[in-house]
PDB file of N, CA, C, O and CB in Angstrom:
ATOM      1  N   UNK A   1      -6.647-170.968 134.150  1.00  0.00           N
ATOM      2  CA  UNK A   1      -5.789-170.083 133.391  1.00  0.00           C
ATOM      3  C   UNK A   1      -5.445-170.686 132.023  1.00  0.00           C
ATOM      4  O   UNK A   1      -5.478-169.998 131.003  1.00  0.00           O
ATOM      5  CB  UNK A   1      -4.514-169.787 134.180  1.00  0.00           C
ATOM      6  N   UNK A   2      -5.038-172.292 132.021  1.00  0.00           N
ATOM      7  CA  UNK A   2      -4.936-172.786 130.837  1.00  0.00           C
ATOM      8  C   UNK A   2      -6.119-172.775 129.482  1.00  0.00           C
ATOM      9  O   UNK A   2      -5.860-172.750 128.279  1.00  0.00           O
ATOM     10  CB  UNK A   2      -4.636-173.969 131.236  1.00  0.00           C
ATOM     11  N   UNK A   3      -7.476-172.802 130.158  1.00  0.00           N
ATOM     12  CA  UNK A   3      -8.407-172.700 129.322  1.00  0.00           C
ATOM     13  C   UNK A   3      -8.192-171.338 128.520  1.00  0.00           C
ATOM     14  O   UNK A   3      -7.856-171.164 127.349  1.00  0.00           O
ATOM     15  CB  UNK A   3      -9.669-172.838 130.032  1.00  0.00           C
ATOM     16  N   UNK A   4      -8.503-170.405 129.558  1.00  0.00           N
ATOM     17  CA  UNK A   4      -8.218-168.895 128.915  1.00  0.00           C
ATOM     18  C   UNK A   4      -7.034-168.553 127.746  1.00  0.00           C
ATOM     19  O   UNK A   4      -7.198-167.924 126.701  1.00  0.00           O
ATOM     20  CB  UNK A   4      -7.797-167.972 130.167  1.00  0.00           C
ATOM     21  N   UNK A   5      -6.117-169.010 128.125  1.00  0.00           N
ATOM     22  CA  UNK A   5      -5.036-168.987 127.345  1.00  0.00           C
ATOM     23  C   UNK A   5      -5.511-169.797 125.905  1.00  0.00           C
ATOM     24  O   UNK A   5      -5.497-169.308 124.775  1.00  0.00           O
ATOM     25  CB  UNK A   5      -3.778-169.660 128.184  1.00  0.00           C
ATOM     26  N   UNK A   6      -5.910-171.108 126.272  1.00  0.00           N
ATOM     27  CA  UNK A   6      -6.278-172.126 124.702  1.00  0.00           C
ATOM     28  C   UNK A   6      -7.370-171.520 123.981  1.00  0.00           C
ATOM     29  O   UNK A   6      -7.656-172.024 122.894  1.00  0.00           O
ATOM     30  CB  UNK A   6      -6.878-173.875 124.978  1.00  0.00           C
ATOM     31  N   UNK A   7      -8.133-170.376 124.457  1.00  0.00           N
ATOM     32  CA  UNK A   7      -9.116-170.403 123.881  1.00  0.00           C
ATOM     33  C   UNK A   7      -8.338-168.908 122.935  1.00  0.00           C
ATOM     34  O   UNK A   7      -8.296-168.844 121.706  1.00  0.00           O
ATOM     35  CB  UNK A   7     -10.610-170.423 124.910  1.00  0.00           C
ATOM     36  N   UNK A   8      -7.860-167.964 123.778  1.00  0.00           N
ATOM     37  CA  UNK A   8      -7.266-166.957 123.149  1.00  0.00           C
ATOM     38  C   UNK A   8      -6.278-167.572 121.874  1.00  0.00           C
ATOM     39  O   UNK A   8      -6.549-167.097 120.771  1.00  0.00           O
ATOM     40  CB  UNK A   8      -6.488-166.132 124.273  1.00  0.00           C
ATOM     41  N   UNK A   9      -5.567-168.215 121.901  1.00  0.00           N
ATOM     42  CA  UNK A   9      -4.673-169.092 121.087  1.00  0.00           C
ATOM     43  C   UNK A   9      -6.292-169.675 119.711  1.00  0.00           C
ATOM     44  O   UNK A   9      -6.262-169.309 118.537  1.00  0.00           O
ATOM     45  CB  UNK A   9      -3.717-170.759 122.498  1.00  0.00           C
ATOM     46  N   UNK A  10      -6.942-170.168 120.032  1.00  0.00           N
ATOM     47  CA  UNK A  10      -7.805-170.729 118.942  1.00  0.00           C
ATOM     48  C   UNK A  10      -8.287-169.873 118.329  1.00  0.00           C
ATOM     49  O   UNK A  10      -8.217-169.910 117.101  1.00  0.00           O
ATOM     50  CB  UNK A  10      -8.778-171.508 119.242  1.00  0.00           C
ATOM     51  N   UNK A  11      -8.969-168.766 119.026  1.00  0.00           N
ATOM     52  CA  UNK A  11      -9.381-167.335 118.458  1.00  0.00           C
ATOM     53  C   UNK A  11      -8.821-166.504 117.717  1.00  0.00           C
ATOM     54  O   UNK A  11      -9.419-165.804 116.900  1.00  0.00           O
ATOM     55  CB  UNK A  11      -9.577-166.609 119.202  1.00  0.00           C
ATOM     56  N   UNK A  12      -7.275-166.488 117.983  1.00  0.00           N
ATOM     57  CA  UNK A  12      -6.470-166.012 117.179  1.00  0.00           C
ATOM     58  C   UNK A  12      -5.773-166.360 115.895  1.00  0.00           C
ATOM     59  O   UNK A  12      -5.368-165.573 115.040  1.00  0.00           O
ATOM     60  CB  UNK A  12      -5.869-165.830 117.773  1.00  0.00           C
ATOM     61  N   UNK A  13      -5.687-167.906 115.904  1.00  0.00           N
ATOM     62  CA  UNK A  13      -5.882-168.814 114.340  1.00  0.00           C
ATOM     63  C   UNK A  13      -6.700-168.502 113.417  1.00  0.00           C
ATOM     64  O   UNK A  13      -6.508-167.963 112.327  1.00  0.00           O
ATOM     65  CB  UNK A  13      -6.322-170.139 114.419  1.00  0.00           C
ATOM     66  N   UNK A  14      -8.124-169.072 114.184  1.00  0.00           N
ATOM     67  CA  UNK A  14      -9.451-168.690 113.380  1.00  0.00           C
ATOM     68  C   UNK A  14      -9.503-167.103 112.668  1.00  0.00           C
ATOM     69  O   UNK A  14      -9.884-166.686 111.574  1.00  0.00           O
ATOM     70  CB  UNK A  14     -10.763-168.804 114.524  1.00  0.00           C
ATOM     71  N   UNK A  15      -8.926-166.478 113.864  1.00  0.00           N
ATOM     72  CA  UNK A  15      -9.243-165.044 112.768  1.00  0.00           C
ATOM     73  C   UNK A  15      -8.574-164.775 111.860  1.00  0.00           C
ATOM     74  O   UNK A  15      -8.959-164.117 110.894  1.00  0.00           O
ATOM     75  CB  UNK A  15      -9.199-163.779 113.245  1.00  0.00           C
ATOM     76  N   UNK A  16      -6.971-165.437 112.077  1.00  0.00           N
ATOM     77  CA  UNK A  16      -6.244-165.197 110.685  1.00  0.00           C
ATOM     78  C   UNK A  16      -6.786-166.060 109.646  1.00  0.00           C
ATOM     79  O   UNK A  16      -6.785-165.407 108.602  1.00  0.00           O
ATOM     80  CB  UNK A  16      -4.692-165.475 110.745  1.00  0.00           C
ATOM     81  N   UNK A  17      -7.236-167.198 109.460  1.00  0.00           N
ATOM     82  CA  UNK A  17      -7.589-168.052 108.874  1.00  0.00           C
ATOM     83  C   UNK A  17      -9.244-167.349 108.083  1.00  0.00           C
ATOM     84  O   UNK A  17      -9.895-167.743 107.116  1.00  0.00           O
ATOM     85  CB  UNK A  17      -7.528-169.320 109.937  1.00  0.00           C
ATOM     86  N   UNK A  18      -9.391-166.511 108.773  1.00  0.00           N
ATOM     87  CA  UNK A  18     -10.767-165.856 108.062  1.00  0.00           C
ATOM     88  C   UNK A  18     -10.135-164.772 107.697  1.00  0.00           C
ATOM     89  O   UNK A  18     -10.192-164.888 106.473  1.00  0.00           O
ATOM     90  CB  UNK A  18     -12.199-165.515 108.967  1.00  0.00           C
ATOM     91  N   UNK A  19      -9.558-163.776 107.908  1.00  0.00           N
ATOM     92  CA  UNK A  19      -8.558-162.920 107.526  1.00  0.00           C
ATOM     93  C   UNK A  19      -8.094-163.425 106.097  1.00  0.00           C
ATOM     94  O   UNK A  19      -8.426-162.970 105.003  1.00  0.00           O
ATOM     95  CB  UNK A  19      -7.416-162.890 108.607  1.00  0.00           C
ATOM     96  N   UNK A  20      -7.306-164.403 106.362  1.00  0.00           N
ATOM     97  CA  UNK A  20      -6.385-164.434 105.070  1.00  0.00           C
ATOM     98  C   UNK A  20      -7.150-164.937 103.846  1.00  0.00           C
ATOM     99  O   UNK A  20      -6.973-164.465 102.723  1.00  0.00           O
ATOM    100  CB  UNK A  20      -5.092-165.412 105.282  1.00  0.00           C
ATOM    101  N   UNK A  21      -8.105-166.030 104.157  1.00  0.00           N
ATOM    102  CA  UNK A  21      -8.996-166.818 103.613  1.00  0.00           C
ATOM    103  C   UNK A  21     -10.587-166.295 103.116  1.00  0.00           C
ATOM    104  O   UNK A  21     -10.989-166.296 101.952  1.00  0.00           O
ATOM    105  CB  UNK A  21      -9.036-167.795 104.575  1.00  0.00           C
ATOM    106  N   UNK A  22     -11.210-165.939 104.095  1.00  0.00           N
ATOM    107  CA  UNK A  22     -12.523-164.955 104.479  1.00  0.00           C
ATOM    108  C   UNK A  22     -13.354-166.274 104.092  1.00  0.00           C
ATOM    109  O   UNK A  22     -14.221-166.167 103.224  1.00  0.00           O
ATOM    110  CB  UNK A  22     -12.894-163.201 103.420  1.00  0.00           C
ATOM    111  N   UNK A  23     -13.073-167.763 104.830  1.00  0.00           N
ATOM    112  CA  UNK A  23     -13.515-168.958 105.085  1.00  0.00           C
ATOM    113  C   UNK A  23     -13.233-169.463 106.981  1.00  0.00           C
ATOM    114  O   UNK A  23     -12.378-169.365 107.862  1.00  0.00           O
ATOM    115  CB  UNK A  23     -12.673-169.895 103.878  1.00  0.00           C
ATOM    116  N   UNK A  24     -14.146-169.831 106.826  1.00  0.00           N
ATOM    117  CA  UNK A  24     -13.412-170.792 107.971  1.00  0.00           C
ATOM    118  C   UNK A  24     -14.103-171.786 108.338  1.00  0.00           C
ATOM    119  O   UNK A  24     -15.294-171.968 108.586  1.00  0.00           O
ATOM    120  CB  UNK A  24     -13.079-170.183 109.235  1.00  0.00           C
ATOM    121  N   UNK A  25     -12.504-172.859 108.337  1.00  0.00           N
ATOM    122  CA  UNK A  25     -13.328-174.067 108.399  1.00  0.00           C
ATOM    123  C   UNK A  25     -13.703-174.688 109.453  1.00  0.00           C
ATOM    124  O   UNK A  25     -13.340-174.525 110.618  1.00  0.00           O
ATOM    125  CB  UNK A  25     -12.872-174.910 107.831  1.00  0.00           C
ATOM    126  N   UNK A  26     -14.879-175.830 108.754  1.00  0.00           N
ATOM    127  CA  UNK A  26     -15.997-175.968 109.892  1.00  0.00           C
ATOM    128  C   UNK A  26     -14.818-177.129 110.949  1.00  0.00           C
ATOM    129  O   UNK A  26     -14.790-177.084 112.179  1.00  0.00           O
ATOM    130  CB  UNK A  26     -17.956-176.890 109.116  1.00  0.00           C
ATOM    131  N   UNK A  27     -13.895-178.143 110.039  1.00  0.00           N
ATOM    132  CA  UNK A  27     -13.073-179.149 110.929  1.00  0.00           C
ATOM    133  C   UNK A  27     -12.465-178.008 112.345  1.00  0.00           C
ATOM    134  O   UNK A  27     -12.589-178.190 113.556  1.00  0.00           O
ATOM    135  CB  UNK A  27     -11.511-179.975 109.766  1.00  0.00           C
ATOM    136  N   UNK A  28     -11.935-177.076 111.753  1.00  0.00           N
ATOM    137  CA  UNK A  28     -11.386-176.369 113.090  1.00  0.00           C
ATOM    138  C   UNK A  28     -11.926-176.080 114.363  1.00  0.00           C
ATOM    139  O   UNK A  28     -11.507-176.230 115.511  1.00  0.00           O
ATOM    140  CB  UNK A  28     -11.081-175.295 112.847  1.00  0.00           C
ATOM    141  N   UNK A  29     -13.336-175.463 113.689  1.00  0.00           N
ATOM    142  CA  UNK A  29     -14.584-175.352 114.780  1.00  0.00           C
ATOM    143  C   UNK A  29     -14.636-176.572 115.720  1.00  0.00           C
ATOM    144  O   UNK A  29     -14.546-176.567 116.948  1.00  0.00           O
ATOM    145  CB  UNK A  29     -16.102-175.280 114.002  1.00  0.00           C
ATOM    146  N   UNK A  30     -14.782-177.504 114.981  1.00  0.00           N
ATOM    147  CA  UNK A  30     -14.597-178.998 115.608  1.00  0.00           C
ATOM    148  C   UNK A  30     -14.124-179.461 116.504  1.00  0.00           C
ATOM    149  O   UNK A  30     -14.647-179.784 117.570  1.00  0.00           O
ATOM    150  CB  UNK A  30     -14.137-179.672 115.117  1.00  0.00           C
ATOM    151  N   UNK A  31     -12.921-179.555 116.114  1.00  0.00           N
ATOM    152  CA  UNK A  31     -11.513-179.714 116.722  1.00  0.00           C
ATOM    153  C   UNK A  31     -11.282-178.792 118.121  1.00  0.00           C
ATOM    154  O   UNK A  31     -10.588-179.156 119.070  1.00  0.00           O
ATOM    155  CB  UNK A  31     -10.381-179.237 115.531  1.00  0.00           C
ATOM    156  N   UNK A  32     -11.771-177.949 118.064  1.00  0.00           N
ATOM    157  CA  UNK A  32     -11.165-176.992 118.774  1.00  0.00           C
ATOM    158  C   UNK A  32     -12.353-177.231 120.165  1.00  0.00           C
ATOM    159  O   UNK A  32     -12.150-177.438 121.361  1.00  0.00           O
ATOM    160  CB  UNK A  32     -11.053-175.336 117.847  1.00  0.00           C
ATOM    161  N   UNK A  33     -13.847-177.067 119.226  1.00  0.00           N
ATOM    162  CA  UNK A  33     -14.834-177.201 120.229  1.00  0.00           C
ATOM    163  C   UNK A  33     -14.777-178.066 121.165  1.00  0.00           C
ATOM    164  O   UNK A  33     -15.153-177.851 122.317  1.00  0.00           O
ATOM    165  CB  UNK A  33     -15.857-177.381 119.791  1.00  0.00           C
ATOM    166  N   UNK A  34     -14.104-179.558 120.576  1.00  0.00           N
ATOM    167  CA  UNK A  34     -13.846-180.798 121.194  1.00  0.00           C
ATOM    168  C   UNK A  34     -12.701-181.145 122.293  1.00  0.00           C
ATOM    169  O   UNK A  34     -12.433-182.175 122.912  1.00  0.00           O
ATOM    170  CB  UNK A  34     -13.649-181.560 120.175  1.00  0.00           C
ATOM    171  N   UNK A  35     -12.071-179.680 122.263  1.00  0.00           N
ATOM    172  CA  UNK A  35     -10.934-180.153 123.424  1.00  0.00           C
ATOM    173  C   UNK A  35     -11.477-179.579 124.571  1.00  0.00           C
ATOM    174  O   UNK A  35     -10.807-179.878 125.559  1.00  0.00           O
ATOM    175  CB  UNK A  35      -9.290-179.604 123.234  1.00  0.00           C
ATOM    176  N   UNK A  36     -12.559-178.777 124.852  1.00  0.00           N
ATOM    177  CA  UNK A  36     -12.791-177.939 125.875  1.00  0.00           C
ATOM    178  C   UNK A  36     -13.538-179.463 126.675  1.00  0.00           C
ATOM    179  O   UNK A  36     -14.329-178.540 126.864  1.00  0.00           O
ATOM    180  CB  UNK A  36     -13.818-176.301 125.453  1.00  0.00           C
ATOM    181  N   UNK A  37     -13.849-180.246 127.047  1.00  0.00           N
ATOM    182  CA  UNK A  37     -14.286-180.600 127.882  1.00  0.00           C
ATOM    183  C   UNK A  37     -12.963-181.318 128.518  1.00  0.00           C
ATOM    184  O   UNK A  37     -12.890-181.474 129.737  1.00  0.00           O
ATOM    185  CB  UNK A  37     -15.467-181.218 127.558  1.00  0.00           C
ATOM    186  N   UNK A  38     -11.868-181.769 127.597  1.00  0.00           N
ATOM    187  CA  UNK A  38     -10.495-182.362 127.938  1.00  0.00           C
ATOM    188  C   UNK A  38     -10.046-181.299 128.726  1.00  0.00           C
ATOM    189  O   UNK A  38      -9.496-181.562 129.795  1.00  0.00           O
ATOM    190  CB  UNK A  38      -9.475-182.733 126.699  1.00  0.00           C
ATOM    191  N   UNK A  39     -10.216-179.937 128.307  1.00  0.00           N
ATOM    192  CA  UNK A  39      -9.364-178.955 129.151  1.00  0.00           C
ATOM    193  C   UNK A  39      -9.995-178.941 130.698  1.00  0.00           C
ATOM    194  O   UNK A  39      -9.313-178.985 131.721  1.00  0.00           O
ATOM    195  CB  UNK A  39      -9.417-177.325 128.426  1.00  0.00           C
ATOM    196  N   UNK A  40     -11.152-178.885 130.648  1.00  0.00           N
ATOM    197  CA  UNK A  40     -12.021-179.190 132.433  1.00  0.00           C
ATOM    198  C   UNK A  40     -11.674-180.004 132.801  1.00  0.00           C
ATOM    199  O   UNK A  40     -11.596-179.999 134.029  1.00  0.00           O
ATOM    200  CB  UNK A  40     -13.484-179.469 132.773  1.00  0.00           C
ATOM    201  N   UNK A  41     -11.275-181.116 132.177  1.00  0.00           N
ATOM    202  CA  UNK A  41     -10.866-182.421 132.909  1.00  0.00           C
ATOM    203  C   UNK A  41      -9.342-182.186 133.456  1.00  0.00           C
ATOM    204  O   UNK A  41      -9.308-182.221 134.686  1.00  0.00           O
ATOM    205  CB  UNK A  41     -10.942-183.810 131.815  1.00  0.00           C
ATOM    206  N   UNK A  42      -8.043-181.949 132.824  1.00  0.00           N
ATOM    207  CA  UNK A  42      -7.123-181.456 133.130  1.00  0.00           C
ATOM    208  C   UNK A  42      -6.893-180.661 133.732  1.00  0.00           C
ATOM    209  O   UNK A  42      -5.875-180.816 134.407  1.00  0.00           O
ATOM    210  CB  UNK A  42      -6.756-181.324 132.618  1.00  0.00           C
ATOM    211  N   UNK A  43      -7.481-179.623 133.856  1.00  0.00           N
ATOM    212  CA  UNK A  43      -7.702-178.520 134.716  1.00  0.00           C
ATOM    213  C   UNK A  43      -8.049-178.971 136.504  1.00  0.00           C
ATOM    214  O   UNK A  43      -7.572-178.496 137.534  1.00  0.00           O
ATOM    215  CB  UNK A  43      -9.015-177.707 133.957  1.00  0.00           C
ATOM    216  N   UNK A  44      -9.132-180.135 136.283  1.00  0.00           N
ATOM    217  CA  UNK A  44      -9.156-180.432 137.835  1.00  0.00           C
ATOM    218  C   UNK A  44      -8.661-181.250 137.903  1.00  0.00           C
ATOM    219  O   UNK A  44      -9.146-181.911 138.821  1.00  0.00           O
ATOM    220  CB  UNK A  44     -10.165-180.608 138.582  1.00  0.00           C
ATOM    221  N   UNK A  45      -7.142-182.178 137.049  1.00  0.00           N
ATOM    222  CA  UNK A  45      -6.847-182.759 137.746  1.00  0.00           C
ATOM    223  C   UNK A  45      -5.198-182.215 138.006  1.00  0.00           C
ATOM    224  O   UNK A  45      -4.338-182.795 138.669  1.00  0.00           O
ATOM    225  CB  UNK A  45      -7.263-184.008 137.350  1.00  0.00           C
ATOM    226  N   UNK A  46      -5.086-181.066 137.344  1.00  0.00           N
ATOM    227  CA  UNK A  46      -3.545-180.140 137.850  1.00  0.00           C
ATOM    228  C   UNK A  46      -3.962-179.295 139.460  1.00  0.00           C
ATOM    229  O   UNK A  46      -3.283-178.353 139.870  1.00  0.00           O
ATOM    230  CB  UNK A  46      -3.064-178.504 136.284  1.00  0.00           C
ATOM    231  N   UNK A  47      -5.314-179.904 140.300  1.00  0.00           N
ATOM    232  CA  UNK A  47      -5.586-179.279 140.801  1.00  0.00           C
ATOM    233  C   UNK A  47      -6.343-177.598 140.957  1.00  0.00           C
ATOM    234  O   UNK A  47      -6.253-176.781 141.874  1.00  0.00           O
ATOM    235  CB  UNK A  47      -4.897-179.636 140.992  1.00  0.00           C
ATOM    236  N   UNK A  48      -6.943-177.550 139.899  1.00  0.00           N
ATOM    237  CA  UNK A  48      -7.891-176.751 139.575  1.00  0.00           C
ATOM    238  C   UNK A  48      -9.086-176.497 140.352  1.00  0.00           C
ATOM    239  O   UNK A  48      -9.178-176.588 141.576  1.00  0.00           O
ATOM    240  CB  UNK A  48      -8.193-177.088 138.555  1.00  0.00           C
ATOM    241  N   UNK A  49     -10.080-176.139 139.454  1.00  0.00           N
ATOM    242  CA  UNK A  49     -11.371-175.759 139.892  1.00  0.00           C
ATOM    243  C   UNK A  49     -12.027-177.279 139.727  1.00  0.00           C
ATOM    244  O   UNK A  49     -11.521-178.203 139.091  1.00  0.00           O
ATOM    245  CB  UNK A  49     -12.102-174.430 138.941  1.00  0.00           C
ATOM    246  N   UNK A  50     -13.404-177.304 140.535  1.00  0.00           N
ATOM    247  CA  UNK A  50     -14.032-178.864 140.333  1.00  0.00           C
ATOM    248  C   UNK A  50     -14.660-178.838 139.156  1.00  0.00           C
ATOM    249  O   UNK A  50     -14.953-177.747 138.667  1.00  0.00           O
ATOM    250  CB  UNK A  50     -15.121-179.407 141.436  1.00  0.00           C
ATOM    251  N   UNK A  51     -14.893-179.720 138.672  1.00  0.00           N
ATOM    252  CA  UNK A  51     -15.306-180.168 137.047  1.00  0.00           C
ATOM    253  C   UNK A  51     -16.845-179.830 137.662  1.00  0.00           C
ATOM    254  O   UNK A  51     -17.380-180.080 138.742  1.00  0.00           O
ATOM    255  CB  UNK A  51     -14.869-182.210 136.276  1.00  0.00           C
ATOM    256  N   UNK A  52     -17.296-179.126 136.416  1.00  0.00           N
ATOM    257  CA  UNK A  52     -19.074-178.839 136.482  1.00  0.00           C
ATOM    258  C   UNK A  52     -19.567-179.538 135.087  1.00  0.00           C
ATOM    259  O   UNK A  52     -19.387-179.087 133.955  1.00  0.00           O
ATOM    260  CB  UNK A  52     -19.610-176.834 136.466  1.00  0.00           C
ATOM    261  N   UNK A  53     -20.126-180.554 135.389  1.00  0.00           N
ATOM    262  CA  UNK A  53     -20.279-181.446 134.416  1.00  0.00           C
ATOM    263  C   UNK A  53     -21.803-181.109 133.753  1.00  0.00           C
ATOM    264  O   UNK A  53     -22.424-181.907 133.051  1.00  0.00           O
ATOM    265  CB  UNK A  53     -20.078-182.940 135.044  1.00  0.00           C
ATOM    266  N   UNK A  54     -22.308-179.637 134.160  1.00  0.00           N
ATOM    267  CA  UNK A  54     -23.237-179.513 133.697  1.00  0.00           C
ATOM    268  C   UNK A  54     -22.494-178.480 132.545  1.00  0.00           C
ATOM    269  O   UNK A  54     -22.903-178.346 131.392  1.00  0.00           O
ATOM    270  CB  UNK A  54     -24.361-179.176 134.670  1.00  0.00           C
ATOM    271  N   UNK A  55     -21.710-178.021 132.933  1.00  0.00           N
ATOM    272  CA  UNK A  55     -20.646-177.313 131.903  1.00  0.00           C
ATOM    273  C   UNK A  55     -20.361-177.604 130.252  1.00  0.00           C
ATOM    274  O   UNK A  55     -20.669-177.141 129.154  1.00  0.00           O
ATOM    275  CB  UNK A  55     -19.340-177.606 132.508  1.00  0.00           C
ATOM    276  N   UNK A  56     -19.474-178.810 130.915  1.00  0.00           N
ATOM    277  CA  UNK A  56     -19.248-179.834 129.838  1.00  0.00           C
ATOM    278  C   UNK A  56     -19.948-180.233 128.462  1.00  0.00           C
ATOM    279  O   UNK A  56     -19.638-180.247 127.271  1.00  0.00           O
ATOM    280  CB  UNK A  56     -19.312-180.821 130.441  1.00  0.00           C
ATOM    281  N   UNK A  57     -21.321-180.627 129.439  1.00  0.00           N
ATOM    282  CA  UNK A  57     -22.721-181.258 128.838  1.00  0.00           C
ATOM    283  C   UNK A  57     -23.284-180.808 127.759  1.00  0.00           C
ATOM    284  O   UNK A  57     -23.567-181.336 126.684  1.00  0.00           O
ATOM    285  CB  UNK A  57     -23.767-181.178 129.654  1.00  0.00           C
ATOM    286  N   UNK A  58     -23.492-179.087 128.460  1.00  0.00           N
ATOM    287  CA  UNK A  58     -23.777-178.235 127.825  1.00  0.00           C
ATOM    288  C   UNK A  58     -22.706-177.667 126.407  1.00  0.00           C
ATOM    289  O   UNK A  58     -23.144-177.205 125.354  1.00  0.00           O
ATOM    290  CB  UNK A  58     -24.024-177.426 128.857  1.00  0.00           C
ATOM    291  N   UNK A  59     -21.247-177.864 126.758  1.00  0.00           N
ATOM    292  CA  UNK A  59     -20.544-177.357 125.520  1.00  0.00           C
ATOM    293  C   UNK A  59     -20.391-178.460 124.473  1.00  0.00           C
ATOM    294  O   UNK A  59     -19.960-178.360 123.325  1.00  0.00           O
ATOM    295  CB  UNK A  59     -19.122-176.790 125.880  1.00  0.00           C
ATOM    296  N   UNK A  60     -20.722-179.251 124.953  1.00  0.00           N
ATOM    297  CA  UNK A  60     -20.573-180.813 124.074  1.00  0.00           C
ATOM    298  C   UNK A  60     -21.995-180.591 123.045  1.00  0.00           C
ATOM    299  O   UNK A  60     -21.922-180.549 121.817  1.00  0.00           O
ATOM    300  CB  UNK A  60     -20.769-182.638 125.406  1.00  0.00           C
ATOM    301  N   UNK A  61     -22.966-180.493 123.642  1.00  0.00           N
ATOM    302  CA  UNK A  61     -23.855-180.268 123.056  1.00  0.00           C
ATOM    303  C   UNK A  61     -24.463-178.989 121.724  1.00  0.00           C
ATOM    304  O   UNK A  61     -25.088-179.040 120.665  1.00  0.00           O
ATOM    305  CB  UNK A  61     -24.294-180.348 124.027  1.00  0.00           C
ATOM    306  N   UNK A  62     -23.813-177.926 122.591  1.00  0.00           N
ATOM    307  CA  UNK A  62     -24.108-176.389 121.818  1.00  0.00           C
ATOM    308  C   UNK A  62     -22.681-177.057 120.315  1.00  0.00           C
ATOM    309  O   UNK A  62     -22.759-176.872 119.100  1.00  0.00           O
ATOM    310  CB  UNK A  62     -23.400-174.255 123.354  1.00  0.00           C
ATOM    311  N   UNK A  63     -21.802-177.645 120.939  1.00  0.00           N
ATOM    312  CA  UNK A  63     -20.542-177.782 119.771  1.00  0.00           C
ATOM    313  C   UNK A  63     -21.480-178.783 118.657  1.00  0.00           C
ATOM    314  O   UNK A  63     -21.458-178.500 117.459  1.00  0.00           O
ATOM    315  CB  UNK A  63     -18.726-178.776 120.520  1.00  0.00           C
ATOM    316  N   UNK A  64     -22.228-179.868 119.125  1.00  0.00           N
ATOM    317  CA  UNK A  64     -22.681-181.162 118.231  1.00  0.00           C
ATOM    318  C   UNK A  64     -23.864-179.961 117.490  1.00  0.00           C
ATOM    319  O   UNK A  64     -23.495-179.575 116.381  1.00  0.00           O
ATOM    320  CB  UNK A  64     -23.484-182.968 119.333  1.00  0.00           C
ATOM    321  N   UNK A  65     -24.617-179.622 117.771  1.00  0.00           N
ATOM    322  CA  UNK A  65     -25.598-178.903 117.407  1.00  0.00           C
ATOM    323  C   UNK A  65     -24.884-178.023 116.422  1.00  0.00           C
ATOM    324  O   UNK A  65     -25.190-178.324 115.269  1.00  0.00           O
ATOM    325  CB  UNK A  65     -26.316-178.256 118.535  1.00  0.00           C
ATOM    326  N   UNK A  66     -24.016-177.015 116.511  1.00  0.00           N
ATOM    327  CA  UNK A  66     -23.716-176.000 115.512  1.00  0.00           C
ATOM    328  C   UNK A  66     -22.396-176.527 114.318  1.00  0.00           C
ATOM    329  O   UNK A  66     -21.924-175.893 113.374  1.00  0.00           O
ATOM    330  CB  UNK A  66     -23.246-174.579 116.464  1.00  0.00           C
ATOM    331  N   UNK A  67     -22.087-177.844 114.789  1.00  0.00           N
ATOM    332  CA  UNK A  67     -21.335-178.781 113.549  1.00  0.00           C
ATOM    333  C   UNK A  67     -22.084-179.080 113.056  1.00  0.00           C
ATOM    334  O   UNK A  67     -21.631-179.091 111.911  1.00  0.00           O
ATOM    335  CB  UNK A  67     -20.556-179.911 113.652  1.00  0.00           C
ATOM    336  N   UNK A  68     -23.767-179.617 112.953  1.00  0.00           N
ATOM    337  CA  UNK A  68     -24.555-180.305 112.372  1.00  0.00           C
ATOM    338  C   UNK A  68     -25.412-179.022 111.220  1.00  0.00           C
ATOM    339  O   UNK A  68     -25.814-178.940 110.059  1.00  0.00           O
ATOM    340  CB  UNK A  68     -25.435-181.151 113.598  1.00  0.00           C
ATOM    341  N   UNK A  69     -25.349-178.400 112.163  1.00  0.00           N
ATOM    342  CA  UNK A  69     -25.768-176.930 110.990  1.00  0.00           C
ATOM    343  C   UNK A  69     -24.804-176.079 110.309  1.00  0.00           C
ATOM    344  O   UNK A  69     -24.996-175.165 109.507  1.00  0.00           O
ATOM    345  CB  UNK A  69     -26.524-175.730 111.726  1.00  0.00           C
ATOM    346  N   UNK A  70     -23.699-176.577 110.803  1.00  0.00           N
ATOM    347  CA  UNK A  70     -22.469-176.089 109.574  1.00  0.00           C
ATOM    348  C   UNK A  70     -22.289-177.016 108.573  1.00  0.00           C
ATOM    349  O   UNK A  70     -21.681-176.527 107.621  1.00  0.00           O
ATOM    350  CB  UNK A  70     -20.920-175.899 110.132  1.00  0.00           C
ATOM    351  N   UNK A  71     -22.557-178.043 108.448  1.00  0.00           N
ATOM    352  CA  UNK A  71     -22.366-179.556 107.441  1.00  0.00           C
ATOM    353  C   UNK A  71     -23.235-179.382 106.550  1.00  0.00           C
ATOM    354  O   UNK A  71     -23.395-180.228 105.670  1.00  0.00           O
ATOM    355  CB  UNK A  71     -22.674-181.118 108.097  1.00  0.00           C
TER     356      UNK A  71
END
């Protein structure tokens, strides 16, 4: 539930931030991309769902990949 919530919360920055701006920056993308594997981790350990570390792997990766082509 916490993920869902952080991600709605980031989505909703970003769009004002392109909204107000009609930029958006790539640090945020970043930043933001970079907490989602912290949030799986927290998540199973508030007793959550089990960590799928193929999950992770994968968002760590798709995030490094589309920072490197935003730079």
């Amino acid at each position: 539930m916490f993920k869902i919530i952080y991600l709605i919360i980031c989505l909703a920055i970003l769009s004002y931030k392109d909204i107000r701006s009609r930029t958006v920056p790539v640090m945020w993308l970043i930043l933001m991309g970079a907490a989602i594997p912290v949030m799986y981790v927290c998540d199973y350990k508030a007793g959550g769902e089990i960590i799928q570390y193929s999950q992770i792997v994968l968002s760590i990766m798709v995030m490094s990949v589309c920072s490197r082509m935003c730079i």
